[in-house]
N, C-alpha and C positions, 0 to 999 in steps of 0.2 A: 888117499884121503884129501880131499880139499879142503879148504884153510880159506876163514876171511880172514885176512890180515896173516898177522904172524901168530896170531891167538889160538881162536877159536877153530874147532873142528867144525865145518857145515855140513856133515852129514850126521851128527851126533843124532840119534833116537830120542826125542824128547817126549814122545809119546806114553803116559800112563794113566793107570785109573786106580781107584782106591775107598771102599765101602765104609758107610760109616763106622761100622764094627770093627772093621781094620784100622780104621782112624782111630779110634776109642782105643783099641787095644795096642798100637804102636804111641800114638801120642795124647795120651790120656789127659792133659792138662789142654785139651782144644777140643768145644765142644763142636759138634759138626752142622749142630742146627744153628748156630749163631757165630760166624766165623768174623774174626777182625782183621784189617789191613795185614797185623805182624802173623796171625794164624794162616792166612795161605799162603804167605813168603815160608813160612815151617814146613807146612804139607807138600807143597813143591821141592823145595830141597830135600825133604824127606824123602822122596818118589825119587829124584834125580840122584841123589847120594847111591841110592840101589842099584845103577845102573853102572855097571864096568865102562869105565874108560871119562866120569864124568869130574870137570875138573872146574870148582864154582870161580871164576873171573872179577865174580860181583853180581851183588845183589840187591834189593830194592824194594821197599813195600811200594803199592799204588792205592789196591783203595781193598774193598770186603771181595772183590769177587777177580781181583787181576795183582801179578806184583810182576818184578821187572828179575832177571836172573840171562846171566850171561848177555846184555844188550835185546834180551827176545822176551817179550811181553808176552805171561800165559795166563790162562783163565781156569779157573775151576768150574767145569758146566756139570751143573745137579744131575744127573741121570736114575734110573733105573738100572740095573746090572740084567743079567739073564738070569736069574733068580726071582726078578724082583724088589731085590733091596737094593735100599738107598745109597747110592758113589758119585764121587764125581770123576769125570775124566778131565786129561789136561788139554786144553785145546791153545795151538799155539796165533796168538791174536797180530802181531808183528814183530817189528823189530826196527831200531834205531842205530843209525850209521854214526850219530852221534854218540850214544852210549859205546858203540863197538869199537870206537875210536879212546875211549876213559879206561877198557878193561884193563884189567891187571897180566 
């Protein structure tokens, strides 16, 4: 496993996606059509908590549609599922040498 720094895993999985029905029904108090800064810092950890091995360093709102989580800026992109219904998946936007240098 490679490591930037002494932190963080760089090969961690950060890829997921999440329907609004799934939103509604894990996090009920976030509505999916009108998301706030602290609502997708939620549904990102939400997503990344579920994944073995994920360990939060730090975190960070940014704005309705990006927050900041382990130094790596992610986005929630509105999609369509293979159903049809409405998800977002997480798309990973970048990342700051600076934040990676603050983590815990």
């Amino acid at each position: 496993m490679k490591r930037v720094g002494a932190l963080m895993p760089e090969d961690f999985d950060y890829s997921a996606s999440i329907s609004h029905m799934e939103m509604r029904e894990a996090l009920p108090f976030i509505d999916p059509e009108n998301l706030s800064a602290q609502d997708v810092l939620e549904v990102l950890l939400h997503l990344f908590r579920q994944k073995p091995g994920f360990v939060d360093r730090g975190h960070e709102c940014n704005n309705r549609e990006t927050a900041w989580v382990n130094a790596y800026l992610f986005r929630l992109k509105p999609v369509r599922d293979a159903d049809g219904m409405e998800a977002f998946n997480v798309e990973t936007v970048g990342s700051s040498v600076d934040r990676m240098a603050q983590l815990r």
